[in-house]
PyMOL Python script that loads the backbone (N, CA, C, O; Angstrom):
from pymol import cmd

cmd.read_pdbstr("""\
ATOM      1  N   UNK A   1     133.413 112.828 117.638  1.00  0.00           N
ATOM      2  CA  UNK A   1     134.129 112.633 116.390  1.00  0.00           C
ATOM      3  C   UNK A   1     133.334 113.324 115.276  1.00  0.00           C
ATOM      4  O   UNK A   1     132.121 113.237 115.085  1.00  0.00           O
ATOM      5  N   UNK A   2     134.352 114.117 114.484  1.00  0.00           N
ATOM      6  CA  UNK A   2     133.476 114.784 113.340  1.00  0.00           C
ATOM      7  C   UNK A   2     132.680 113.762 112.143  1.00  0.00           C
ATOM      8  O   UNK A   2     133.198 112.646 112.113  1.00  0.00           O
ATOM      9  N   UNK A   3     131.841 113.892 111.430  1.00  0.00           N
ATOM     10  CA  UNK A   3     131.753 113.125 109.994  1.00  0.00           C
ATOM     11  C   UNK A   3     133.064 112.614 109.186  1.00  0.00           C
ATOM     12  O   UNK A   3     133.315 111.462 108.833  1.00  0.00           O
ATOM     13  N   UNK A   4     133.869 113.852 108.981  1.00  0.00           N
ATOM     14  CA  UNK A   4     135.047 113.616 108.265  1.00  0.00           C
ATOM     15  C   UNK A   4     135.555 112.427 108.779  1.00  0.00           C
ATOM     16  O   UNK A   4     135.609 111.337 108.210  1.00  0.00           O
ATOM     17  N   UNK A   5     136.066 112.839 110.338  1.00  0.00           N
ATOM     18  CA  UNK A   5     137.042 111.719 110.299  1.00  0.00           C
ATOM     19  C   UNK A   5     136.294 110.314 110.661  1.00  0.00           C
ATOM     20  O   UNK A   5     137.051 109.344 110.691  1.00  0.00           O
ATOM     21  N   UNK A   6     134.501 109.987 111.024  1.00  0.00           N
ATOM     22  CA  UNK A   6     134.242 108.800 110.903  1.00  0.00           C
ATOM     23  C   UNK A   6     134.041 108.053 109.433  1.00  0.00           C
ATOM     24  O   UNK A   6     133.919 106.831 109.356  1.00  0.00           O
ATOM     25  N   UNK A   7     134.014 109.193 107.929  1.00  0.00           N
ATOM     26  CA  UNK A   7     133.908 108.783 106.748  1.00  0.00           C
ATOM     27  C   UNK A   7     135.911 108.063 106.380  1.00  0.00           C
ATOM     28  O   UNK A   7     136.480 107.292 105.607  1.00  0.00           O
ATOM     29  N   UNK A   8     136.267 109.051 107.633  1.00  0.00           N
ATOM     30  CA  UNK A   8     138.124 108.137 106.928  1.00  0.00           C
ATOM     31  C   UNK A   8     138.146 107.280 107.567  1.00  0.00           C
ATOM     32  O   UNK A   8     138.809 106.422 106.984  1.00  0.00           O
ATOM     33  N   UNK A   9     137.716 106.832 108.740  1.00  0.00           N
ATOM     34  CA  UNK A   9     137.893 105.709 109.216  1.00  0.00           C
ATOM     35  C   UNK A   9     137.096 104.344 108.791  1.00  0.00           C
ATOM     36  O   UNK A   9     137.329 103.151 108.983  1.00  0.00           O
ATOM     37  N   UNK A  10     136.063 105.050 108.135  1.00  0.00           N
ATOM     38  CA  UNK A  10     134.951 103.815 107.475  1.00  0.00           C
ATOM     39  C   UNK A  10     135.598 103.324 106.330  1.00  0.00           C
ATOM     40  O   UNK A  10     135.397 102.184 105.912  1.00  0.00           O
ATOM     41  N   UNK A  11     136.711 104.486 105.559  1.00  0.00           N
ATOM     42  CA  UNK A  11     137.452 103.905 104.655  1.00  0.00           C
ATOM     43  C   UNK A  11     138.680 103.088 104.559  1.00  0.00           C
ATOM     44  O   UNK A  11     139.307 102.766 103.550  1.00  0.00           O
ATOM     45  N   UNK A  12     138.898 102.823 105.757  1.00  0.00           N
ATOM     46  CA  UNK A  12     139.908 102.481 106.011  1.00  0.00           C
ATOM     47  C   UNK A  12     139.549 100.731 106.459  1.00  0.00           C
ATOM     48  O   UNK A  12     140.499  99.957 106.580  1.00  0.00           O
ATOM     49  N   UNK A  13     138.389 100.337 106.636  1.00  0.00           N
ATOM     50  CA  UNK A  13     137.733  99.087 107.197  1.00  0.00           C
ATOM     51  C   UNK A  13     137.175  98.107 105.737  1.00  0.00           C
ATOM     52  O   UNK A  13     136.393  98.382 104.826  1.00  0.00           O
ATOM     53  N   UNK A  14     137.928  96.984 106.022  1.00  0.00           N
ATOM     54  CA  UNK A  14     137.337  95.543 105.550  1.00  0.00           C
ATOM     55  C   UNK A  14     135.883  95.973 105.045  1.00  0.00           C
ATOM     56  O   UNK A  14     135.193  96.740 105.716  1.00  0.00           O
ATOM     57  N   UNK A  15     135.358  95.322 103.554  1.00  0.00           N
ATOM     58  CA  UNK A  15     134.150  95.130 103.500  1.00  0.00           C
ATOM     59  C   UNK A  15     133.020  94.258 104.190  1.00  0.00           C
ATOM     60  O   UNK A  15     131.819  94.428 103.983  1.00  0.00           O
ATOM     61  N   UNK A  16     133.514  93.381 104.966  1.00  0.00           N
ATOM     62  CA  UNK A  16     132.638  92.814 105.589  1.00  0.00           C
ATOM     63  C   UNK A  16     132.600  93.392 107.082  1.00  0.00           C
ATOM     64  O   UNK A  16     131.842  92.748 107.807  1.00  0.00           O
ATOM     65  N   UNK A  17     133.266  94.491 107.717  1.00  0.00           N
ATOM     66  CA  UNK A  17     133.619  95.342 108.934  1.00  0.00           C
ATOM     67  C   UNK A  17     132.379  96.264 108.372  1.00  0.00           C
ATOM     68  O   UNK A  17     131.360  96.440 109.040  1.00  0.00           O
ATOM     69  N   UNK A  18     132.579  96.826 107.084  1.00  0.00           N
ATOM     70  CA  UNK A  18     131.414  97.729 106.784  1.00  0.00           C
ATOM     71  C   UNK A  18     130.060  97.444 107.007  1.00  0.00           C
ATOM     72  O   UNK A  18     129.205  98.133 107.564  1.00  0.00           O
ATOM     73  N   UNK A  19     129.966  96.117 106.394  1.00  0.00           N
ATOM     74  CA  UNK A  19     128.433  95.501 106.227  1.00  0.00           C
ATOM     75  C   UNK A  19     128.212  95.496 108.127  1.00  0.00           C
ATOM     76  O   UNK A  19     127.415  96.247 108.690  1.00  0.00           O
ATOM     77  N   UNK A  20     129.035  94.567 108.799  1.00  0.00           N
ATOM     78  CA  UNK A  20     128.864  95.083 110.451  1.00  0.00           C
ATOM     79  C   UNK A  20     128.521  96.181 110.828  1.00  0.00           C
ATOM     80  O   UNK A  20     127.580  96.366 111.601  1.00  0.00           O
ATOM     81  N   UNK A  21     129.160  96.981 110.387  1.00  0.00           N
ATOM     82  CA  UNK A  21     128.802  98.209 111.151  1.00  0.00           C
ATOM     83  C   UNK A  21     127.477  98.755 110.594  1.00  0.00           C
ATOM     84  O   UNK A  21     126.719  99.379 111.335  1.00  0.00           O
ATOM     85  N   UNK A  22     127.201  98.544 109.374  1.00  0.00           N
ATOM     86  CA  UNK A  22     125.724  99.164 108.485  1.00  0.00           C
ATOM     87  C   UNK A  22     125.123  98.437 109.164  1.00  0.00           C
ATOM     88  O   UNK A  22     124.090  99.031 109.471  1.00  0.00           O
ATOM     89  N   UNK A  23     125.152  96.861 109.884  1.00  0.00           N
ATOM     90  CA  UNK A  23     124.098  96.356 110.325  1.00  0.00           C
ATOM     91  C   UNK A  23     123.954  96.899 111.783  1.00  0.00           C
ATOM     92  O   UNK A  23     122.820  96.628 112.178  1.00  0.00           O
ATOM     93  N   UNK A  24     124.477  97.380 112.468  1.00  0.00           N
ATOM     94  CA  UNK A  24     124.560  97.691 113.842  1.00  0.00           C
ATOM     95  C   UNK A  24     123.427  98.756 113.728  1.00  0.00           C
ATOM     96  O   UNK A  24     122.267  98.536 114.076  1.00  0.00           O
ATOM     97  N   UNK A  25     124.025 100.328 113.031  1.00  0.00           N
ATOM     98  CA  UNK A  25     123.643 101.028 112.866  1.00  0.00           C
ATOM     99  C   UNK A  25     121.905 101.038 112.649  1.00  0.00           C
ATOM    100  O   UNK A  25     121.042 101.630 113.298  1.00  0.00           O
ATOM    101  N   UNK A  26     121.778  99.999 111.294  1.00  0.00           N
ATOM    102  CA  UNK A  26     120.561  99.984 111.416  1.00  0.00           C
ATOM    103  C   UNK A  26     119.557  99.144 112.664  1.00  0.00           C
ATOM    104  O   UNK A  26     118.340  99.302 112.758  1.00  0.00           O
ATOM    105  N   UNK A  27     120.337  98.297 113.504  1.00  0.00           N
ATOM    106  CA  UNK A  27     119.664  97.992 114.533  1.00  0.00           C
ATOM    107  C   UNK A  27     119.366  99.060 115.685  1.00  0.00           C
ATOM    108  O   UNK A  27     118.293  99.037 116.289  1.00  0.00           O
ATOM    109  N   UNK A  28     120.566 100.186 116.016  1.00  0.00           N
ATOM    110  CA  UNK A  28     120.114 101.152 116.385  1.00  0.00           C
ATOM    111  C   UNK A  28     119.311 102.224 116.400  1.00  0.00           C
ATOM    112  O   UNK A  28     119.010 102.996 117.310  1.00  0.00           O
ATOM    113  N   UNK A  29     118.947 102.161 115.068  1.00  0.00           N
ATOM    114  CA  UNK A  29     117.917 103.014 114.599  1.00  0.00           C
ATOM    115  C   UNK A  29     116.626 102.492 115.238  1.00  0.00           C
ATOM    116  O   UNK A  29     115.913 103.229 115.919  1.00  0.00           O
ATOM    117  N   UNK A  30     116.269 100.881 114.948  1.00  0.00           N
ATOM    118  CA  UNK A  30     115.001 100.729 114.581  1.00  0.00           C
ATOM    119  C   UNK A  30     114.763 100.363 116.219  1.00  0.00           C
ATOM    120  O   UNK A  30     113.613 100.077 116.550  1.00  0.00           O
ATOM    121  N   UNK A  31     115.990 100.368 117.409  1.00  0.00           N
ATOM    122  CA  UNK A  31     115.606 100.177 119.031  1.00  0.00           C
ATOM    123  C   UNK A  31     114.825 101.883 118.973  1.00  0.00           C
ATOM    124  O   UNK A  31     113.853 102.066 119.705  1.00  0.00           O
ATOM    125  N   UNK A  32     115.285 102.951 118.150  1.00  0.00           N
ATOM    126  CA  UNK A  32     114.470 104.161 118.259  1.00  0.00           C
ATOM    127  C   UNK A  32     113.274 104.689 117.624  1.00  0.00           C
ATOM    128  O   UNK A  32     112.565 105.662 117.884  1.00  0.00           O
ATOM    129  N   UNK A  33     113.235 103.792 116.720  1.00  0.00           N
ATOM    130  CA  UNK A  33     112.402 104.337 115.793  1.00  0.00           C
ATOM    131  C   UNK A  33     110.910 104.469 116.513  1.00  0.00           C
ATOM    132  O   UNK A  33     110.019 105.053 115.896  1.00  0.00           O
ATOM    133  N   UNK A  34     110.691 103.990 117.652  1.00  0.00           N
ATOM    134  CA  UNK A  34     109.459 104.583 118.262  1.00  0.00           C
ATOM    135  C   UNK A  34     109.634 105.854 119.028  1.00  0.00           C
ATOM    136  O   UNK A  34     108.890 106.221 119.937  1.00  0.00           O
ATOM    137  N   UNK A  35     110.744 106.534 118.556  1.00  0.00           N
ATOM    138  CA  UNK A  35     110.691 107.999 119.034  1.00  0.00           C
ATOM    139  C   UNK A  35     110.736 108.768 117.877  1.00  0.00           C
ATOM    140  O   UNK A  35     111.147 109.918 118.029  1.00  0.00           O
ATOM    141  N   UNK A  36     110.286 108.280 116.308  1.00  0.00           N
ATOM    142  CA  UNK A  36     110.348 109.020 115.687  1.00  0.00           C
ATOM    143  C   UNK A  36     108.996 109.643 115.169  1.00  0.00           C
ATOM    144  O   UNK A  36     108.211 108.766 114.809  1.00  0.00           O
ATOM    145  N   UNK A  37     108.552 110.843 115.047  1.00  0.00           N
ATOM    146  CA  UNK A  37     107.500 111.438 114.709  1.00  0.00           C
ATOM    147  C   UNK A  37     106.903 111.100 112.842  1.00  0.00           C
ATOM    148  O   UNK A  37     107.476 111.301 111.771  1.00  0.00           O
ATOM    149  N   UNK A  38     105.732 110.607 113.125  1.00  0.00           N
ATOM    150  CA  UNK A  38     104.978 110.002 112.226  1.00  0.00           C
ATOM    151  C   UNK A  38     104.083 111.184 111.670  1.00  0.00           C
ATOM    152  O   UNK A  38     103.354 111.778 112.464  1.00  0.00           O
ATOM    153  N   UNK A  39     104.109 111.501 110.499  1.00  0.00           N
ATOM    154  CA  UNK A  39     103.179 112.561 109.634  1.00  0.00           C
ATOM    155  C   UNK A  39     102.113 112.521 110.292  1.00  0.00           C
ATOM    156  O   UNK A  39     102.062 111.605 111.113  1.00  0.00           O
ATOM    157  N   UNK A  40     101.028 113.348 110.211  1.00  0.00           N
ATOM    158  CA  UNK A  40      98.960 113.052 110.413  1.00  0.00           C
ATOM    159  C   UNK A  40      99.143 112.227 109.035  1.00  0.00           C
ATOM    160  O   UNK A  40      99.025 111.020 109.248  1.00  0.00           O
ATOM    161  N   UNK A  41      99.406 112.549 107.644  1.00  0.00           N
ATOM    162  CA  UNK A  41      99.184 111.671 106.138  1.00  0.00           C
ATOM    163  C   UNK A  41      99.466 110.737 106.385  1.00  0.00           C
ATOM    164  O   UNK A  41      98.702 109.886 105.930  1.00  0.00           O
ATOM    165  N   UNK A  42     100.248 110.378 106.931  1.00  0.00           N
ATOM    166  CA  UNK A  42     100.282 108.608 107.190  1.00  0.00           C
ATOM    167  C   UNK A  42     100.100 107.799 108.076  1.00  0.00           C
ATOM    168  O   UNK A  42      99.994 106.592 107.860  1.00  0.00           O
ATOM    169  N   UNK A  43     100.013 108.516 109.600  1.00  0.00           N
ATOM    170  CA  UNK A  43      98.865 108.080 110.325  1.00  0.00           C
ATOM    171  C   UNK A  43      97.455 107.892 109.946  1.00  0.00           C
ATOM    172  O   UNK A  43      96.875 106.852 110.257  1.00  0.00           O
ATOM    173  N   UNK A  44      96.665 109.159 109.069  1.00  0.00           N
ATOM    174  CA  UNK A  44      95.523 108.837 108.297  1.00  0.00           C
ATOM    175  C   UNK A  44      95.482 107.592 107.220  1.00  0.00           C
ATOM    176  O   UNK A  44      94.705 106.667 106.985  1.00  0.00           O
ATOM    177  N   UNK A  45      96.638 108.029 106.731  1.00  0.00           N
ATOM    178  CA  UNK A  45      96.715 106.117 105.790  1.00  0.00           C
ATOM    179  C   UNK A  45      96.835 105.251 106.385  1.00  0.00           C
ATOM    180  O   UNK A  45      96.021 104.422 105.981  1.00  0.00           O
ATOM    181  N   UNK A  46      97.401 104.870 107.185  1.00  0.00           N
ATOM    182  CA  UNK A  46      97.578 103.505 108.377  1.00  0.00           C
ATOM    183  C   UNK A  46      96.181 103.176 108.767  1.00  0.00           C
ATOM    184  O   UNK A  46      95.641 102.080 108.616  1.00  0.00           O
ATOM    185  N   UNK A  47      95.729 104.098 109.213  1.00  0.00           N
ATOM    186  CA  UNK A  47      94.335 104.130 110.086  1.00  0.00           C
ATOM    187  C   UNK A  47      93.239 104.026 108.856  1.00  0.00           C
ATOM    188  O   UNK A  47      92.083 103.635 109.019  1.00  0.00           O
ATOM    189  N   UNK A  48      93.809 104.447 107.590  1.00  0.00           N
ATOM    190  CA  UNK A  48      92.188 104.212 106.577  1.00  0.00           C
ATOM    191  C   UNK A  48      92.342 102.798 106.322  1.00  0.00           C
ATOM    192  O   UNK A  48      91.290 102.159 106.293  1.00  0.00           O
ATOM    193  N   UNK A  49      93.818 101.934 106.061  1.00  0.00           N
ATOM    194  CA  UNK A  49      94.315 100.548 105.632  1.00  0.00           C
ATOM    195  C   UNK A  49      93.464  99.746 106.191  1.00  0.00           C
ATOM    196  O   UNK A  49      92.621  98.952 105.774  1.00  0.00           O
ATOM    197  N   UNK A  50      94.087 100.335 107.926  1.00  0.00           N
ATOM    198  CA  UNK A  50      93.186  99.356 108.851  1.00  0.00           C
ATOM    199  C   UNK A  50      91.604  98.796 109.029  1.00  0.00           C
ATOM    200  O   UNK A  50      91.131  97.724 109.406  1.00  0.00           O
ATOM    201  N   UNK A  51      90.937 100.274 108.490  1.00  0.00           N
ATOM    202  CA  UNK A  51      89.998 100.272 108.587  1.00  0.00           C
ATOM    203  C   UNK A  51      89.445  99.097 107.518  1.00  0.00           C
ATOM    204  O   UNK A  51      88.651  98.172 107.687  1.00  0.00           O
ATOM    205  N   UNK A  52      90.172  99.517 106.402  1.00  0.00           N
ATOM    206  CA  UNK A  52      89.528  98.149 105.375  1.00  0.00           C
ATOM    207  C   UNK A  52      89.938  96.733 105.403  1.00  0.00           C
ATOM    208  O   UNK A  52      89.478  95.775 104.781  1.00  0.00           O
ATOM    209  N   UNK A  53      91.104  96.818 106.438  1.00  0.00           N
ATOM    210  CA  UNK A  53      91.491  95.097 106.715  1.00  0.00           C
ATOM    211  C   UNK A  53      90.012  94.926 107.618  1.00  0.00           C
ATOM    212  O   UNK A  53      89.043  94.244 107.284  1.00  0.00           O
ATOM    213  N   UNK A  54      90.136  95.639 108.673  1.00  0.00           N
ATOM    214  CA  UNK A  54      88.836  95.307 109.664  1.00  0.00           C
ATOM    215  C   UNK A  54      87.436  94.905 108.877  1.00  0.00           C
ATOM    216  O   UNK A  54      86.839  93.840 109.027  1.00  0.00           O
ATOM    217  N   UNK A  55      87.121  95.780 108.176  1.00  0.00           N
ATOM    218  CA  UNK A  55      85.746  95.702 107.419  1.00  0.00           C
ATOM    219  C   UNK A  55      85.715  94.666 106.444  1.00  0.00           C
ATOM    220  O   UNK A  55      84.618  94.412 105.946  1.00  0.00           O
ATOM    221  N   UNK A  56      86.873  93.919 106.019  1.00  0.00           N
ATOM    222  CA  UNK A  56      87.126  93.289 105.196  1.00  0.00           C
ATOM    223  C   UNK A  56      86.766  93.227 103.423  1.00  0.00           C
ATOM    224  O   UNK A  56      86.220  92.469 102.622  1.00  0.00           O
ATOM    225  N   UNK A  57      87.531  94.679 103.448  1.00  0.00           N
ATOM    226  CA  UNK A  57      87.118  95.229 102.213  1.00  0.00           C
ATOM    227  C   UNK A  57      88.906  94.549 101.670  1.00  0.00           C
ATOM    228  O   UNK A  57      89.323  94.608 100.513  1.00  0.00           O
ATOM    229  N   UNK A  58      89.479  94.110 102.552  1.00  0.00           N
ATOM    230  CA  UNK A  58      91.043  93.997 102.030  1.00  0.00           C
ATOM    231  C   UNK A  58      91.624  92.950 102.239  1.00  0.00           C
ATOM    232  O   UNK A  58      91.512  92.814 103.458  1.00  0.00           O
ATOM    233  N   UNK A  59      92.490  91.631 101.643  1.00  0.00           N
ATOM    234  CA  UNK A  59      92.948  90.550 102.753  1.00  0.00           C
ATOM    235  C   UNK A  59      94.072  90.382 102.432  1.00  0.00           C
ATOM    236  O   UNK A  59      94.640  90.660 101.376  1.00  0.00           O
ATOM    237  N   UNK A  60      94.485  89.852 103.468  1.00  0.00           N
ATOM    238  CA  UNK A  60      96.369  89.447 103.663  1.00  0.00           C
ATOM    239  C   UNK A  60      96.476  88.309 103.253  1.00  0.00           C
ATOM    240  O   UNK A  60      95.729  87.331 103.229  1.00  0.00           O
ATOM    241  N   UNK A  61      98.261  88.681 102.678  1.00  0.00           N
ATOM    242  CA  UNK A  61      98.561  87.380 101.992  1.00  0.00           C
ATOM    243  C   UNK A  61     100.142  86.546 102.658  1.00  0.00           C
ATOM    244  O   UNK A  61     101.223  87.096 102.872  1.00  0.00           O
ATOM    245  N   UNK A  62      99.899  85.587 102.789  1.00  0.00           N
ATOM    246  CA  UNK A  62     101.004  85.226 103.736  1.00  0.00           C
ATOM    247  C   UNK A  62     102.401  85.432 103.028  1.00  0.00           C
ATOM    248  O   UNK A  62     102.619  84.860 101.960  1.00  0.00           O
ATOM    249  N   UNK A  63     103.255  86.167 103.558  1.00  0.00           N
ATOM    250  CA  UNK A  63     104.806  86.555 102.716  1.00  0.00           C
ATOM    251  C   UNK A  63     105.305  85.352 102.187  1.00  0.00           C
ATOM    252  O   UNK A  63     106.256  85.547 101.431  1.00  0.00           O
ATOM    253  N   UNK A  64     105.087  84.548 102.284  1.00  0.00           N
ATOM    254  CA  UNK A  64     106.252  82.925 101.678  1.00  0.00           C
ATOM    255  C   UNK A  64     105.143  83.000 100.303  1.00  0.00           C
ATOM    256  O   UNK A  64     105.600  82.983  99.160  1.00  0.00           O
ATOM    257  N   UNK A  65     103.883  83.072 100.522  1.00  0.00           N
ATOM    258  CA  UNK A  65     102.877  83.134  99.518  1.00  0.00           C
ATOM    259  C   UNK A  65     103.553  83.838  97.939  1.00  0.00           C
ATOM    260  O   UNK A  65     103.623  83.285  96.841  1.00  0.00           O
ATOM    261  N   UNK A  66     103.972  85.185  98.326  1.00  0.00           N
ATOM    262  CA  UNK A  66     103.977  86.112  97.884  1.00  0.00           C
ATOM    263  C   UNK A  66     105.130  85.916  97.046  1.00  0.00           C
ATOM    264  O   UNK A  66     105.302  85.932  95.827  1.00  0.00           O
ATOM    265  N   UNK A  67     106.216  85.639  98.509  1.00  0.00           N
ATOM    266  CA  UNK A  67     107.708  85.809  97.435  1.00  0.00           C
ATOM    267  C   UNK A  67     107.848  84.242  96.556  1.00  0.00           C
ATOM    268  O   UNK A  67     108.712  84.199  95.681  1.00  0.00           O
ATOM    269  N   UNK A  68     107.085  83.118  96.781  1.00  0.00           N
ATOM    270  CA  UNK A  68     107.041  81.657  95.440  1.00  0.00           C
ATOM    271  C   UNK A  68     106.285  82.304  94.294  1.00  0.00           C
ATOM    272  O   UNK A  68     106.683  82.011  93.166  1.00  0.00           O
ATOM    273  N   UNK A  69     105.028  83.324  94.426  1.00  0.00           N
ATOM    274  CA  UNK A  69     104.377  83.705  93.312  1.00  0.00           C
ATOM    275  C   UNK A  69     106.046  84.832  92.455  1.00  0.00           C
ATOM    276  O   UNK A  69     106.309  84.715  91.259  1.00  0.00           O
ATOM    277  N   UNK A  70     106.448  85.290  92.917  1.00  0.00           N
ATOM    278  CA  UNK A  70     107.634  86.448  92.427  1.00  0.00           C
ATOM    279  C   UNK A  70     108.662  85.679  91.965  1.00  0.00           C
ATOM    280  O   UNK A  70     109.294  85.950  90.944  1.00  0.00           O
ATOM    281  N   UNK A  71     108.832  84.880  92.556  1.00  0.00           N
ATOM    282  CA  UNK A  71     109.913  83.528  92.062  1.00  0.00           C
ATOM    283  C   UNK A  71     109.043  82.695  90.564  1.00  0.00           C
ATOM    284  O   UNK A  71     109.786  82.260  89.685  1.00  0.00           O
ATOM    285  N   UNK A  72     108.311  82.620  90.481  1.00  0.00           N
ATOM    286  CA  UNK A  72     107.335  82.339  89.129  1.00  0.00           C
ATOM    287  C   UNK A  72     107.400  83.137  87.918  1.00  0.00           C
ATOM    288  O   UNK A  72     107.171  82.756  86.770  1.00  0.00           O
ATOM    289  N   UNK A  73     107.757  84.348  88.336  1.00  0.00           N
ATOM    290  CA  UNK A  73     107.268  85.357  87.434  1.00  0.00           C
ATOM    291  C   UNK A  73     108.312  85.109  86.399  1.00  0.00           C
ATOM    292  O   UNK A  73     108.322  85.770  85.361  1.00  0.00           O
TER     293      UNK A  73
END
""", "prot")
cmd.dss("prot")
cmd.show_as("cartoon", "prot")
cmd.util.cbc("prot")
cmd.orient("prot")
């Protein structure tokens, strides 16, 4: 099927058919996303991050932490 006619058929679908299908889509992606090729720049950033969680130049903050402090703001 070309683009065209999957952009007329996407127009033609319920908004909550859309949000389905955007969610599918992105679940398909991310079953691949370990076949997708990663820069050296951000492998080198990953790997410098790590390095300072390890050394403990850096510390984690638990996400529920994070999003009650953002809810404060």
């Amino acid at each position: 099927m070309q683009p065209e006619q999957i952009i007329s058929e996407i127009k033609k679908m319920s908004v909550s058919q859309k949000l389905l299908m955007a969610q599918d889509i992105w679940d398909s992606i991310a079953m691949e996303s370990g076949n997708l090729p990663m820069p050296a720049w951000q492998k080198d950033k990953l790997a410098k991050r790590y390095s300072e969680y390890k050394n403990g130049k850096v510390s984690l903050h638990d996400w529920r932490e994070v999003h009650a402090r953002l809810r404060e703001i």
